[in-house]
N, C-alpha and C positions, 0 to 999 in steps of 0.2 A: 626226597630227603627223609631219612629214617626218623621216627619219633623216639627209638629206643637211646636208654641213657649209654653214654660213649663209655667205655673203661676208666679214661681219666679226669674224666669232668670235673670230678671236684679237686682236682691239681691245677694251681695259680704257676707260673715259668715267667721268672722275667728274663729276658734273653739280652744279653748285651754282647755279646759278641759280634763279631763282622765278617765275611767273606764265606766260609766254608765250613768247615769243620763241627765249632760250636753253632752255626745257625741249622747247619743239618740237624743237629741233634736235636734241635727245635722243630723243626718239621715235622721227625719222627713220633714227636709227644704229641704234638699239635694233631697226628694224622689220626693219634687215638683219643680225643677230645680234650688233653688239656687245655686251658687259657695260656698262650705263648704272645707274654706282651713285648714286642721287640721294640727297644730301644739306640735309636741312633742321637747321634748328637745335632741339633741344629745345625742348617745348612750346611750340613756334610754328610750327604747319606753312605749306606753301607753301599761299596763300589760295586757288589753283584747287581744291582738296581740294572747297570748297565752291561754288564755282561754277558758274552754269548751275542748269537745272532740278536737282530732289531727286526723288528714288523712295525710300519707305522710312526719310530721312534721310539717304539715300549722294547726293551730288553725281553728277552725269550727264556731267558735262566730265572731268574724274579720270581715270577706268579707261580714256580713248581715250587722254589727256596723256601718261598714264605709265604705257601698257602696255608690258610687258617688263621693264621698272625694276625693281631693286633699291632698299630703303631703310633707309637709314642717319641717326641724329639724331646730331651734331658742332657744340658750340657756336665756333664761326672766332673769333668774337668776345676768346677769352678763349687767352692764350698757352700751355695746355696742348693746347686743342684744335687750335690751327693745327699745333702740334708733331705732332699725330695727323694732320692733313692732309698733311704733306711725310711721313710713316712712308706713308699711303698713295700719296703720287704715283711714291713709288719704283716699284710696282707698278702703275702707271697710262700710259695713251698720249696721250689725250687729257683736258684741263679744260675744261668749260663752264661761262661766268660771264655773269650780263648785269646785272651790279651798275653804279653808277654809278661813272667813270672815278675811279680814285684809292683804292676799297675794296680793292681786293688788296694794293694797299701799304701802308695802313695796317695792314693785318692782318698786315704781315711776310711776307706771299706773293705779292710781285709773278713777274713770269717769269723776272726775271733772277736772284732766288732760287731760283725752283724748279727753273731749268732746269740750275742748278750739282749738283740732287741730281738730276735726269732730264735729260742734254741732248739726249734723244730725244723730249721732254715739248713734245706741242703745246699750245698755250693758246689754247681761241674764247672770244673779246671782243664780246660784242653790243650796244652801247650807245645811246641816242635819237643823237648825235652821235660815235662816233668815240673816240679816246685821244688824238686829237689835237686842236688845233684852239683857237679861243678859246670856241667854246662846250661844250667836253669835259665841262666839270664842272657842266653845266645836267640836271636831271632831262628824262627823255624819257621818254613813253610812246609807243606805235604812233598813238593818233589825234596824235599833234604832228608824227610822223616823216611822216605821209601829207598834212599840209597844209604840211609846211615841203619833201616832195621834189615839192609839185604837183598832186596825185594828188587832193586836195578840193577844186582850183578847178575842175576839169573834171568834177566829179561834181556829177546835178544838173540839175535845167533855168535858162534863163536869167534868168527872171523871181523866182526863190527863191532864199533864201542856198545857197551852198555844204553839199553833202551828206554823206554817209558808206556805203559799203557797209558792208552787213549784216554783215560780217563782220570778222574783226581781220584786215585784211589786211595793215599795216603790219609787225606781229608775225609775218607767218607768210614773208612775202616775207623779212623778214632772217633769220628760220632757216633757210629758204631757201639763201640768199648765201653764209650761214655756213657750213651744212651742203657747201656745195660745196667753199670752200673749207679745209674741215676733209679733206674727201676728197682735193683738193688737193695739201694740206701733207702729209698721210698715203703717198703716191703719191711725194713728193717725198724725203721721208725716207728710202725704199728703195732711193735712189742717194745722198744725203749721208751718211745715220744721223743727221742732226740735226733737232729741233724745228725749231718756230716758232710768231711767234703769228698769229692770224688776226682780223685786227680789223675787223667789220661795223658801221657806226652803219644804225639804222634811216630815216632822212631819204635816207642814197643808196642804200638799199635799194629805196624807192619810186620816187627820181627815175631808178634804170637802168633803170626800164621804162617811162617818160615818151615813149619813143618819140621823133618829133623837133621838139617842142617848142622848142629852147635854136635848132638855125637855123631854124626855123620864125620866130622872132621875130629873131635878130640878122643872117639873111639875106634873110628874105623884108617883115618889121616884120611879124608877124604873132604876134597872143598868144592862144592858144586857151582859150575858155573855156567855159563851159557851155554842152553843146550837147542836154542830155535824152538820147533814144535812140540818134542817130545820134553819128557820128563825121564832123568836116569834110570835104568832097570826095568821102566813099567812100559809093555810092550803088548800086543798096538794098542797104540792110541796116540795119534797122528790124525792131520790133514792129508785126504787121498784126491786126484786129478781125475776126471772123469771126461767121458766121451764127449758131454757138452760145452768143455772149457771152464770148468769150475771147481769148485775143490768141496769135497764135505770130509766131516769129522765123522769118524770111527772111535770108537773106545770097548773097547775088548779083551781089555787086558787078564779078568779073569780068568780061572779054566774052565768055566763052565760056560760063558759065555762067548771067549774063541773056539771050545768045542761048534756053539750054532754058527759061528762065524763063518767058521769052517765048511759046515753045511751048506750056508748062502752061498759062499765060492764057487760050490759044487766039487769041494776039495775037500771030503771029510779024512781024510789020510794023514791028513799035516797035524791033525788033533793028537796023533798018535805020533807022530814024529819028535825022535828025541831034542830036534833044534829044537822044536815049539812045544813039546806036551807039559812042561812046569813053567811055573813066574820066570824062575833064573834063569831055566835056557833059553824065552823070550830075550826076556833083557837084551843075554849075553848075544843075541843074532839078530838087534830089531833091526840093522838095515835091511838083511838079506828079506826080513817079514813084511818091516813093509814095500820094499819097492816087488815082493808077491803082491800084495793083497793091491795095490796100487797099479801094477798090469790086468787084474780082475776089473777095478773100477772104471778105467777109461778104456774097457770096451761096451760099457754101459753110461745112459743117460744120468745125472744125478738124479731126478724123481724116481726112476727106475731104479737105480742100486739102492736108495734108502728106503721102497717100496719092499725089497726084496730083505733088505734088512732087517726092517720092523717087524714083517710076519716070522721071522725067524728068533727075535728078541735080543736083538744084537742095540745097543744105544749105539744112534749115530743122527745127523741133522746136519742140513746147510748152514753156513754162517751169515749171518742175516743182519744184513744193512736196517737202517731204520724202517725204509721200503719193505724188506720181507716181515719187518714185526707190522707193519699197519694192517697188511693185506693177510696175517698170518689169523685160522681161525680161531685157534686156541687161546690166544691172546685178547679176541675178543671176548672168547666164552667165558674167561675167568676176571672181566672187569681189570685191564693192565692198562688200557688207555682206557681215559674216561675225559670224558669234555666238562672243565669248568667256565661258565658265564664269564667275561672279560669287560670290564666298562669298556675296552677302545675297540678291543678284538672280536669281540663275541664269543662265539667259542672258541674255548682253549684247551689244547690236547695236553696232556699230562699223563705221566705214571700212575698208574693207580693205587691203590696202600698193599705193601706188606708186612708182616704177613696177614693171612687169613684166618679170622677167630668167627670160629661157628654160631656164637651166641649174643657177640657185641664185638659185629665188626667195627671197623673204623669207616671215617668218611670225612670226605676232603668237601667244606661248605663253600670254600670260597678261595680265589687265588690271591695272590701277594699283595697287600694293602699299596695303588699305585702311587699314594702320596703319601711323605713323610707328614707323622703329626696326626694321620686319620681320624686316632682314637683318642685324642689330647681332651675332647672334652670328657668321654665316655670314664676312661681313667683317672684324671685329676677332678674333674666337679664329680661324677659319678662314683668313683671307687674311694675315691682319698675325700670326698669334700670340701674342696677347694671352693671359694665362691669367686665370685666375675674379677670384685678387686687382687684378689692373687695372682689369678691366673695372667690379668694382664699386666700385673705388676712381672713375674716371672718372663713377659714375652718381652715386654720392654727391656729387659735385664740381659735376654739372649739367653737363659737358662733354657726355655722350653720353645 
């Protein structure tokens, strides 16, 4: 464990949010040393606890979600507890929420209150639409934010309804946005002294990476839609079938790098050929290109076509199950799995942080607090100075 100071060390986050989104975005602060005190409500924990595969009974999503975290149980709900929320935002820099538009205020803790007791107090907002807007007050989840910012009509091939990556991507991209502009506001503060809030909806979290989509269609009339592997115009760069039974990725779409492409082939003629030798007349022929360059490949091994690719500097790689990332060497050499200590587990595989800062990286001390409440003494007698009478005054009440 590093004795060097973290980036964010002296940044206090209280994190109330639950599931995804807003707890990422905890993660991400967390992975760079801030204090991320996460707050669930008494006997109700945040449902990720059990999400994802089980080992043992322990959730497998958990200890990546909310390593580093601090945990603290605070019922908002009920006027004593919000009261203990503004005693700790005094000592707080950042709130993470990604409740739906209008829960803070009802609870008596919107930012215009809070930021009377901190006006140094930023507040991230991560919500399916926004604080604003006529749809502010509609539940959201990530799979709605990814089909309403665009992002499901182009996933997919064109013959089958609209898809879904594997993964929560809509959730991770607004922690994401969030996350930035929490660093942002943070950055910004050190020349006002003042808050702010930072309001993410998940819908234009997905549609700012839509790429150009919006003139795509209102300058050119064009509406992209399901295209499977490729991408319109940008040619090759596909999935190719190989001697072994397997498929690797090719991306060559430049001209200078389907020029070496070309040479891997042992086809350097095509480089010069009018179907292939610009972007456009790519595009305009990428079947015809790739199911070439995909009769090259499956009469080769994939280690072998990708061996012959690299020394020629063509980007290309297998697609790689979690299996190919364990056993993969690069992935060790740059610290991408790294094992955190488990009270049940022992060790526990996890991501390891990105990005990479030269001088004060980040580091992951510990994984996901397994019990609600962990830190109830550390924070209330400790940070707040609560003494014995409150606290168990507060527990008998069901506040904490």
């Amino acid at each position: 464990m590093s004795d060097k100071q973290l980036p964010l060390e002296d940044i206090r986050v209280l994190e109330l949010g639950t599931l995804l989104a807003g707890p990422f975005s905890g993660r991400l602060l967390g992975d760079f040393g801030a204090e991320i005190i996460k707050v669930e409500p008494p006997g109700k924990s945040d449902p990720m606890r059990n999400w994802g595969k089980s080992k043992d009974g322990v959730g497998l999503w958990w200890p990546i979600q909310s390593r580093n975290k601090k945990s603290i149980t605070l019922n908002l709900r009920e006027e004593e507890g919000q009261q203990v929320l503004r005693e700790l935002v005094k000592e707080a820099d950042v709130i993470i929420e990604n409740f739906r538009p209008g829960t803070m205020e009802k609870w008596n803790l919107s930012y215009e209150t809070l930021s009377e007791i901190n006006p140094k107090l930023i507040m991230v907002r991560t919500s399916g639409y926004g604080q604003t807007g006529p749809y502010k007050h509609r539940a959201g989840f990530g799979s709605v934010g990814e089909a309403m910012g665009g992002l499901r009509n182009v996933t997919g091939y064109p013959d089958r309804p609209p898809s879904r990556i594997g993964v929560s991507i809509g959730d991770t991209l607004a922690a994401l946005f969030a996350t930035i502009g929490c660093l942002v506001a943070l950055h910004e503060r050190e020349r006002s002294g003042k808050g702010q809030v930072v309001d993410t909806a998940l819908y234009e979290s997905v549609f700012s990476v839509m790429e150009s989509i919006i003139p795509d269609y209102l300058l050119a009339g064009y509406i992209r839609e399901r295209m499977g592997n490729i991408l319109p115009g940008v040619a090759p760069s596909n999935i190719y079938f190989t001697q072994d039974k397997t498929y690797i990725v090719i991306g060559a779409n430049a001209d200078g790098v389907f020029r070496r492409l070309c040479e891997a082939m042992e086809q350097p003629e095509l480089a010069d050929d009018p179907r292939f030798s610009t972007h456009q007349a790519r595009g305009e022929n990428m079947k015809l290109l790739d199911s070439m360059i995909e009769e090259w490949t499956k009469t080769l091994p994939a280690k072998k076509a990708l061996k012959i690719l690299e020394n020629k500097g063509v980007p290309s790689g297998l697609i790689y199950s979690a299996k190919d990332i364990i056993e993969d060497p690069h992935y060790k050499e740059r610290d991408m799995i790294i094992n955190v200590d488990h009270p049940q587990l022992g060790e526990f595989p996890m991501p390891g942080i990105v990005p990479k800062l030269s001088r004060t990286p980040g580091e992951v001390k510990h994984a996901g607090p397994e019990v609600m409440g962990k830190h109830n003494d550390d924070i209330y007698a400790g940070l707040l100075g609560f003494d014995e009478d409150r606290l168990e005054e507060l527990k008998k009440k069901n506040i904490i």
